[in-house]
C-alpha positions as CSV (number, residue, x, y, z in Angstrom):
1,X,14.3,-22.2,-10.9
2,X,15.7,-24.5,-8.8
3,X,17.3,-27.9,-10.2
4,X,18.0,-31.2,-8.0
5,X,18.8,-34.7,-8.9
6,X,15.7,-36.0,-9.9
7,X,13.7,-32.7,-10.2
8,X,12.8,-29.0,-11.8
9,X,10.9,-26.5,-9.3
10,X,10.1,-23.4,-11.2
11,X,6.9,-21.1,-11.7
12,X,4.3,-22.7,-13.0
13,X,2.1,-22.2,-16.1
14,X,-1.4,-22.7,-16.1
15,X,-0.8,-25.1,-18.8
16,X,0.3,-27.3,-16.5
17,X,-3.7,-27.7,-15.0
18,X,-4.1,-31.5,-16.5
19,X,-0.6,-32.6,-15.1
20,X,-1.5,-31.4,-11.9
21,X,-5.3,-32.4,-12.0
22,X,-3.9,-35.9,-12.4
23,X,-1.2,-36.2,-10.2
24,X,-2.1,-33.7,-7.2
25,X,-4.8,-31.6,-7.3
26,X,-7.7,-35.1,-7.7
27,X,-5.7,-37.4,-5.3
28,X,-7.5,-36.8,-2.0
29,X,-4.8,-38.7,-0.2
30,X,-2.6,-36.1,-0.7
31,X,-4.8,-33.6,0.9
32,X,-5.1,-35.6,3.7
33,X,-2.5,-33.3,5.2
34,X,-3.1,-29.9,3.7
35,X,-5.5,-26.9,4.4
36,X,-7.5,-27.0,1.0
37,X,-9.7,-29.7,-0.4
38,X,-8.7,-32.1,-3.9
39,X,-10.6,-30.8,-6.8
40,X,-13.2,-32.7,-7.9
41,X,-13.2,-31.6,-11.5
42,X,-11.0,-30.7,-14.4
43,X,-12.5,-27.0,-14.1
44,X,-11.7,-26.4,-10.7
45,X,-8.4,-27.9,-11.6
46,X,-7.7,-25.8,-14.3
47,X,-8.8,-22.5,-11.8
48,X,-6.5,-23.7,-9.3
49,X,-4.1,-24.4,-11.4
50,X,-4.0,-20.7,-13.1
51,X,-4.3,-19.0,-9.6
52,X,-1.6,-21.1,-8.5
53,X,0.4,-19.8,-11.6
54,X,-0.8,-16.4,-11.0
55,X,0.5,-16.3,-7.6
56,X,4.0,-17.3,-8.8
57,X,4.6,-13.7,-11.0
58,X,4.2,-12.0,-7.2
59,X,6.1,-15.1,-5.4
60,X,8.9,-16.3,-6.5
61,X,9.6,-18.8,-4.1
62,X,6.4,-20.3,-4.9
63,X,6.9,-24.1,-7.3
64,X,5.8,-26.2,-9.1
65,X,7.6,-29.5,-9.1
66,X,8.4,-30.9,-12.3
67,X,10.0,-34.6,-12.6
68,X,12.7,-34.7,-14.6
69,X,12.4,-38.1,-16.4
70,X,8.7,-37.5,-17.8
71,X,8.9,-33.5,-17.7
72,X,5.4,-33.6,-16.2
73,X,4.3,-31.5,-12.9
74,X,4.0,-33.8,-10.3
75,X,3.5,-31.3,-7.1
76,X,3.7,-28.0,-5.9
77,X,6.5,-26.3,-3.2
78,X,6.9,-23.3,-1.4
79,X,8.8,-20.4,0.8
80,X,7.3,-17.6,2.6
81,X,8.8,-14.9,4.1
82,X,7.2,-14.6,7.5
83,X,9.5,-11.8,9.1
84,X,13.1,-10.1,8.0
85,X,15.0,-13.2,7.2
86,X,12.6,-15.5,9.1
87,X,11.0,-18.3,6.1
88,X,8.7,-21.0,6.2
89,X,7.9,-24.0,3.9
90,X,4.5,-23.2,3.1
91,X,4.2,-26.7,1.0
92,X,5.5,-29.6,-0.4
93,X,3.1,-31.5,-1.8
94,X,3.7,-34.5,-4.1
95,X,1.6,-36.8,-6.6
96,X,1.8,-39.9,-4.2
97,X,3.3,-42.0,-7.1
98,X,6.5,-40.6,-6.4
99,X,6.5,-41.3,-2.7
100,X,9.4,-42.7,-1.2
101,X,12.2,-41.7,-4.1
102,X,13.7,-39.3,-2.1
103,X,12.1,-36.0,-3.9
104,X,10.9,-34.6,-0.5
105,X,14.2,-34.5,0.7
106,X,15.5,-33.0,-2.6
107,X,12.6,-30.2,-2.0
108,X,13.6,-29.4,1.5
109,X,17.7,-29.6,1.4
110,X,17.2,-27.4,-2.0
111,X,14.7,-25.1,0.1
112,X,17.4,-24.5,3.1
113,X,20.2,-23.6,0.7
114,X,17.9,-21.1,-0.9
115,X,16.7,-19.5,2.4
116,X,20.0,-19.6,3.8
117,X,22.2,-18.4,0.8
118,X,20.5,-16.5,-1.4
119,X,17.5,-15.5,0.8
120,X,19.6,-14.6,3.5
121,X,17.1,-16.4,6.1
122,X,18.3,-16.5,9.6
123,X,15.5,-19.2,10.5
124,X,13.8,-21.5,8.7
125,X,10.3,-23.0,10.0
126,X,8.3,-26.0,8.5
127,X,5.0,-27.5,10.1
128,X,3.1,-30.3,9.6
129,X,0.3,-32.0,10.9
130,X,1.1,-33.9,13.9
131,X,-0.1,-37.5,12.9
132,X,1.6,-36.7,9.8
133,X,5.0,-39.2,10.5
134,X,6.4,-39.3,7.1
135,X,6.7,-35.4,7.1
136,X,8.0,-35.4,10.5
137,X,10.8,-37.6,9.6
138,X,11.5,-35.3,6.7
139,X,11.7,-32.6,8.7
140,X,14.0,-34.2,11.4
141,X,16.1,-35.9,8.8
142,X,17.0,-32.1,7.0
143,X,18.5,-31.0,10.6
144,X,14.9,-29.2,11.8
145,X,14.8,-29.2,15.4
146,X,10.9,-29.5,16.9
147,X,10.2,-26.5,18.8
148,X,6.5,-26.8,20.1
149,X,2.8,-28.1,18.9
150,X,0.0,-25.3,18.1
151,X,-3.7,-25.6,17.7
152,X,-5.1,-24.4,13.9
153,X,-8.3,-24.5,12.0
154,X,-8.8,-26.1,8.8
155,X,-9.9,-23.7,6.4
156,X,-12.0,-26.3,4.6
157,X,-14.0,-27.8,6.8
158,X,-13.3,-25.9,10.3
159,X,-12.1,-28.9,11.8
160,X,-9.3,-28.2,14.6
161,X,-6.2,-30.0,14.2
162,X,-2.6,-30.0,16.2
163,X,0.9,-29.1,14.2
164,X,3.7,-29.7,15.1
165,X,6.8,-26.9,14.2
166,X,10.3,-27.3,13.6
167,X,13.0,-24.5,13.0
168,X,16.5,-24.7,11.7
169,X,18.7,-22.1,12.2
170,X,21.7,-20.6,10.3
């Protein structure tokens, strides 16, 4: 579990499928940027919701983000091992009602202690798409450094699009 001002990442519970059906997993402007689709219904939100939850008993640097004041999940977040000691964010991901309160930067200065002193992480990488500005800024604003842009597929639709990579280093 990790703790920040405003915020409680911990594993998730499958439990949690309406909190995140209403604040993430329906709101297709969050998936905008992401590699999956929004569900479209309260079934495929519970299923995603208990895989999600699944996949945190084998990874625990896998999150979902609870807010603090309401106690409700409001997104998901995530680490990867890529390498020895080389990590990645693999999301951060937030209802879009809490835009712009600071909880991304809570996410990603929480996710560099982690990797860095208790991981033991030599690098950290984070991507995002490259039109993506507000994530960019995030990125830039946590000490990332942008190292190149990459050509990927998206796995729901097959559409090509351009990320952009940052790394910080220990």
């Amino acid at each position: 579990m990790i703790e920040t001002k405003d915020l409680i990442l911990k594993q998730g519970s499958a439990d949690d499928w309406q909190d995140l059906y209403r604040n993430l997993w329906s709101r297709g402007e969050v998936f905008r940027y992401m590699f999956t689709k929004p569900s479209q219904t309260e079934e495929h939100a519970m299923k995603k919701t208990a895989a999600y939850a699944e996949m945190h008993k084998e990874v625990k640097t896998e999150f979902f983000v609870y807010d603090k004041a309401t106690k409700q999940a409001i997104g998901i977040a995530g680490l990867k091992e890529m390498k020895p000691s080389i990590y990645t964010v693999t999301d951060i991901a937030l209802c879009p009602d809490f835009h712009g309160k600071g909880y991304g930067k809570q996410i990603l200065t929480s996710f560099i202690s982690l990797a860095f002193d208790e991981l033991g992480a030599t690098e950290l990488h984070y991507d995002c798409f490259k039109q993506n500005e507000v994530s960019k800024r995030l990125a830039l604003s946590c000490g990332f450094a942008y190292t190149h842009s990459e050509e990927a597929e998206l796995t729901k639709d097959g559409e090509k699009v351009i990320l952009d990579y940052y790394e910080v280093r220990k």
